[in-house]
VOGUKE-583941 format. One record per residue: residue number from 1; x, y, z of N, C-alpha, C in turn. Coordinates in pm, 1 decimal. Layout:
<rec NUM <X Y Z> <X Y Z> <X Y Z>>
...
//
This chain:
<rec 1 <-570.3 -434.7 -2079.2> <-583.9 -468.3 -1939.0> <-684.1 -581.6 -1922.4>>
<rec 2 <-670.4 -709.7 -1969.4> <-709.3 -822.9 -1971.9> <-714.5 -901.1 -1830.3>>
<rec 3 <-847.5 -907.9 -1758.1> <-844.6 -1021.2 -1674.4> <-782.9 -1120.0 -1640.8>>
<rec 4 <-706.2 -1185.9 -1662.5> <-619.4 -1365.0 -1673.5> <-653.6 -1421.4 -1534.0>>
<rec 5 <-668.7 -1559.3 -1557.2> <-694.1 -1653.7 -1402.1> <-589.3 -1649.6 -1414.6>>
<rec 6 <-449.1 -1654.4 -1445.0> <-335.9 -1690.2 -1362.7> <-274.9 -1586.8 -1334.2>>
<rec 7 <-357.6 -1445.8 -1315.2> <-231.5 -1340.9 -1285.4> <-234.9 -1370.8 -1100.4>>
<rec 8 <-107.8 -1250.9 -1055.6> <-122.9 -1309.7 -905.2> <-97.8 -1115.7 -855.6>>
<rec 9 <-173.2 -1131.1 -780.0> <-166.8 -1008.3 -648.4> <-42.5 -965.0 -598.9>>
<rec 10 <59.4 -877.5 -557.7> <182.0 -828.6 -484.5> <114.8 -714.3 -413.1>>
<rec 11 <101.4 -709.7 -301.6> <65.0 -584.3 -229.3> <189.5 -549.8 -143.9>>
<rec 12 <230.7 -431.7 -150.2> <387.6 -412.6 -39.0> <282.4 -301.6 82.2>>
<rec 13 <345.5 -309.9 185.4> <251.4 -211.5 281.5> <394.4 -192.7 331.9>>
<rec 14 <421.0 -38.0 352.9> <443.6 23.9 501.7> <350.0 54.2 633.8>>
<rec 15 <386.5 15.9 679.2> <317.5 44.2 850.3> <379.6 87.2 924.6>>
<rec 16 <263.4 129.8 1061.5> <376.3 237.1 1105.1> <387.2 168.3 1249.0>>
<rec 17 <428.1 35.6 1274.5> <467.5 -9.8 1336.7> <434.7 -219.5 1303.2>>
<rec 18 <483.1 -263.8 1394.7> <439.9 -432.6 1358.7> <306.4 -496.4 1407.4>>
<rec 19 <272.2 -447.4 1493.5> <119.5 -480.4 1576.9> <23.3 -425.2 1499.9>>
<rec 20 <-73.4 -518.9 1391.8> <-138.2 -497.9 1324.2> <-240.2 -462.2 1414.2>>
<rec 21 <-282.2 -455.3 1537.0> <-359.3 -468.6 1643.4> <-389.0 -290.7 1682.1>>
<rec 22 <-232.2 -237.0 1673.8> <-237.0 -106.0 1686.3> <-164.6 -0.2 1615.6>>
<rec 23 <-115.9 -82.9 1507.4> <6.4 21.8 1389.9> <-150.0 6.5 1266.7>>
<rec 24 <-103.3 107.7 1175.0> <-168.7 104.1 1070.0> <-71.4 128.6 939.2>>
<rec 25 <-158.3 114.3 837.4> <-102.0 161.2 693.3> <-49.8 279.0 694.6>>
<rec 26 <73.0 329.7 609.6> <115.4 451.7 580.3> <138.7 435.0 387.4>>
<rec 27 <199.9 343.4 351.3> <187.9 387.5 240.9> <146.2 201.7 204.6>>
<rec 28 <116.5 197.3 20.9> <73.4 105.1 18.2> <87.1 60.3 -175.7>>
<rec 29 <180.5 -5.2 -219.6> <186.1 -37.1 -348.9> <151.7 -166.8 -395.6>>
<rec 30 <103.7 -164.0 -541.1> <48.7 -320.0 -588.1> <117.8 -339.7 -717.7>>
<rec 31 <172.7 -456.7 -764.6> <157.4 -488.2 -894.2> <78.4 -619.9 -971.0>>
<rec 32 <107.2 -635.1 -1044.6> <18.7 -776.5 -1093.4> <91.6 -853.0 -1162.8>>
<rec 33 <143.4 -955.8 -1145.9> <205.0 -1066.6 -1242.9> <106.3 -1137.7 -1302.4>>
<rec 34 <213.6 -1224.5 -1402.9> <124.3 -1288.7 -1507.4> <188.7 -1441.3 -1371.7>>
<rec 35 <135.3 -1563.4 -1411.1> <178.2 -1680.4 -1360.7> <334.8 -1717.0 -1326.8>>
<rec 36 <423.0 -1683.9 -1505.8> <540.5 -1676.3 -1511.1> <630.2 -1562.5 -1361.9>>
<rec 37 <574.5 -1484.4 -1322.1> <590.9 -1355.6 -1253.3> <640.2 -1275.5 -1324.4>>
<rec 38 <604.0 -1231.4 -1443.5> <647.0 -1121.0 -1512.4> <563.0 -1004.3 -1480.8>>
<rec 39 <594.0 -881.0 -1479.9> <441.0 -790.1 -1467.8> <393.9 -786.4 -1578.8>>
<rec 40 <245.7 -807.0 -1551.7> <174.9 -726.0 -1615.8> <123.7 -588.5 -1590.5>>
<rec 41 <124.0 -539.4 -1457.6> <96.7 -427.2 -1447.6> <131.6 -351.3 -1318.6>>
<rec 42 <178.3 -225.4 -1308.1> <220.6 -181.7 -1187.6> <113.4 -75.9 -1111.6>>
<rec 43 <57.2 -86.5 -1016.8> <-46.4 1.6 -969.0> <5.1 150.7 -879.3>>
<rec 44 <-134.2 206.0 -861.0> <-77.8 322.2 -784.0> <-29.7 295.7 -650.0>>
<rec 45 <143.4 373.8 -658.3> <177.9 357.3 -507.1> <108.3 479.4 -428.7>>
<rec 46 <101.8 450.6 -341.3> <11.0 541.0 -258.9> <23.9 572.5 -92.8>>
<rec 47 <49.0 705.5 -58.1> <75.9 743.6 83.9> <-64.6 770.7 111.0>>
<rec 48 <-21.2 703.7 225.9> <-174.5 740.7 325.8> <-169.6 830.3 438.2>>
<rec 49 <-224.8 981.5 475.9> <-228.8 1039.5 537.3> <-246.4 1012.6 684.2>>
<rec 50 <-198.7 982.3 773.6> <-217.4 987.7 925.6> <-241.2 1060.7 1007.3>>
<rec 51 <-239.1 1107.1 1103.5> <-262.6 1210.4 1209.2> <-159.0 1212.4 1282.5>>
<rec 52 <-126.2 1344.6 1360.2> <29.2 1315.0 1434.2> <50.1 1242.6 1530.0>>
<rec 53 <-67.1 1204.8 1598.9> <-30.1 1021.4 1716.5> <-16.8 929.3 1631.4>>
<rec 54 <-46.5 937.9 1515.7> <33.5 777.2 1447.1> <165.7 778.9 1410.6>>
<rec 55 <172.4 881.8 1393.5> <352.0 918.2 1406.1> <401.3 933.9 1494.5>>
<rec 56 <313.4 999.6 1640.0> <427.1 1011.5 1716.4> <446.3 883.5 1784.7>>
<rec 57 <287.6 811.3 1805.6> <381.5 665.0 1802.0> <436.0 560.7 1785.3>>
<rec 58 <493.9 585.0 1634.4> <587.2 458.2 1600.9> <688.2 489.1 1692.1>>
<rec 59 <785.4 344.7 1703.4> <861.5 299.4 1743.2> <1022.4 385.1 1670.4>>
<rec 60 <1136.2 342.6 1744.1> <1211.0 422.5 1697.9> <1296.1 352.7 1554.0>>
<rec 61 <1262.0 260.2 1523.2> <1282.4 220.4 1397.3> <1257.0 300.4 1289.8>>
<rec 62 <1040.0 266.7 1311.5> <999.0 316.2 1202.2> <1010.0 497.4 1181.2>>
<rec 63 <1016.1 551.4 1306.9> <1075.2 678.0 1308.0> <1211.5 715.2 1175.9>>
<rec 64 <1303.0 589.2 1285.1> <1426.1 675.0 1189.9> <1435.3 644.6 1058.5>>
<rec 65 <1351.1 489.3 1016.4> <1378.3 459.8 883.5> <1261.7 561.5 757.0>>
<rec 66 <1193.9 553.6 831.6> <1065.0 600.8 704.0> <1095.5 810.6 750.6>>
<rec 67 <1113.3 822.9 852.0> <1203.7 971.7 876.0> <1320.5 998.1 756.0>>
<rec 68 <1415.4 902.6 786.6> <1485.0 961.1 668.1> <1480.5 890.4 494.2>>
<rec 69 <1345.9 828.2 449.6> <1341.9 808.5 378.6> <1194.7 908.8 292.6>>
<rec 70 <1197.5 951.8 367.8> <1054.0 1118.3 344.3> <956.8 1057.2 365.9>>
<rec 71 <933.3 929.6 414.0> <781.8 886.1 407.8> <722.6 927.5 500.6>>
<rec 72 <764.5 975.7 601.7> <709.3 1035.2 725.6> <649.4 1178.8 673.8>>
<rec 73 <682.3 1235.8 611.5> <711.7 1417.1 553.9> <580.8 1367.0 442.6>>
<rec 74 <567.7 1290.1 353.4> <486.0 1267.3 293.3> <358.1 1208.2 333.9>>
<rec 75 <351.8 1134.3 435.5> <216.2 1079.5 505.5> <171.7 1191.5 593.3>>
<rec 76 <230.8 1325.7 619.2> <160.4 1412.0 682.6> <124.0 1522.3 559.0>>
<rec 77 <192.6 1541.4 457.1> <109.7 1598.5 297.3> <44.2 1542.9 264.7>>
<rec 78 <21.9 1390.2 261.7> <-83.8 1371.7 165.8> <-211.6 1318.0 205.2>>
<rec 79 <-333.1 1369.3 119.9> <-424.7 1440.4 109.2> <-530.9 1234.6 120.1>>
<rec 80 <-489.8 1144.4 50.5> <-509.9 1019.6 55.7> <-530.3 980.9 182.8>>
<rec 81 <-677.5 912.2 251.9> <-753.8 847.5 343.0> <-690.0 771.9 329.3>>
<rec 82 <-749.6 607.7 410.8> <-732.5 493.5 399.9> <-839.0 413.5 319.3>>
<rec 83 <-944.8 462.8 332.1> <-1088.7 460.8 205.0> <-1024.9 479.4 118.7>>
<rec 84 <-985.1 615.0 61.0> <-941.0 631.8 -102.7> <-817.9 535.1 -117.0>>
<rec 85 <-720.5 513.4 -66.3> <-643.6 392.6 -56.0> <-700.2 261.9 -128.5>>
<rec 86 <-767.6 252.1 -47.6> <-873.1 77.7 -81.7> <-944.9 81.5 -177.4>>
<rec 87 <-992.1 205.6 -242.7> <-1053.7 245.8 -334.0> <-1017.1 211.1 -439.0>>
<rec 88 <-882.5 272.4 -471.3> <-811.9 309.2 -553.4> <-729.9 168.2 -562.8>>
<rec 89 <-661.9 115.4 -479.2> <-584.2 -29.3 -482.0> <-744.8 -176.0 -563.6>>
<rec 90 <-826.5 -169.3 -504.2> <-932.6 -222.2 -539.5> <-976.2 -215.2 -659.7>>
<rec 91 <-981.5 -78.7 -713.6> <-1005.8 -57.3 -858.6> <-915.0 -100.4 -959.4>>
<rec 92 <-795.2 -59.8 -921.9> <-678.6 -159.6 -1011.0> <-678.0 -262.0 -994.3>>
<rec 93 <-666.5 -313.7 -905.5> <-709.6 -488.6 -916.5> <-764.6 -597.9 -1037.9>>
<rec 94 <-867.5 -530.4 -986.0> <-1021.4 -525.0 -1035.3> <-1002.4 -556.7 -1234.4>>
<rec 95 <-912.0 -450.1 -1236.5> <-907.7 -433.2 -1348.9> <-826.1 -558.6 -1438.5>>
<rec 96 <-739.4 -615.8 -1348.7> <-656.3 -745.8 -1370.5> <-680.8 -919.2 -1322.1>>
<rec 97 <-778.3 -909.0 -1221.9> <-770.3 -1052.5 -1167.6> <-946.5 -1052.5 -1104.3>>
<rec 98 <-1013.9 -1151.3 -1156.7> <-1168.8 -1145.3 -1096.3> <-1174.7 -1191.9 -944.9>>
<rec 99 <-1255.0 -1138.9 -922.1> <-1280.2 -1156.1 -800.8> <-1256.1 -1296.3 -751.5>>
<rec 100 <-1200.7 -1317.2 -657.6> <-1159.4 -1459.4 -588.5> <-1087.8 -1519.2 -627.0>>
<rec 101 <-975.7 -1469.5 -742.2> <-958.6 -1574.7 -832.8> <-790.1 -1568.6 -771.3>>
<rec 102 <-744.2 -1470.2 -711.3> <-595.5 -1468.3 -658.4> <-565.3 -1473.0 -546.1>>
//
């Protein structure tokens, strides 16, 4: 798990709506390419626990799509903050690309 200046960052986010203003994170995956974009490494995907007004108000999109794809059923099991999230996404990083460098 070698540092490289040319690896590059991929962060995918679900949210639970488009208004970064008033939707938040629900789940949240990373990987790391080398320059070429090959991976070098795939990080922890990770659900982030919400409370039931962040569910109850998404929109009816994110309802029906992340509803019938369990992510809804899983962001109310799991046990993952938005701290341990950042924690945890940060630490893998960390482990691949120095600080500032992607």
């Amino acid at each position: 798990m070698a540092v490289a200046a040319g690896n590059l960052i991929w962060i995918d986010l679900e949210m639970s709506g488009l208004d970064p203003e008033t939707c938040t994170i629900i789940e949240i995956a990373t990987i790391v390419t080398d320059s070429q974009l090959e991976i070098v490494a795939e990080g922890p995907c990770l659900v982030i626990h919400q409370p039931d007004a962040v569910i109850e108000a998404m929109d009816e999109w994110n309802t029906t799509h992340h509803g019938a794809s369990g992510l809804i059923d899983a962001v109310r099991a799991s046990t993952i903050d938005l701290a341990e999230a950042e924690r945890q996404t940060i630490g893998f990083i960390s482990q691949h690309v120095a600080r500032g460098a992607s």
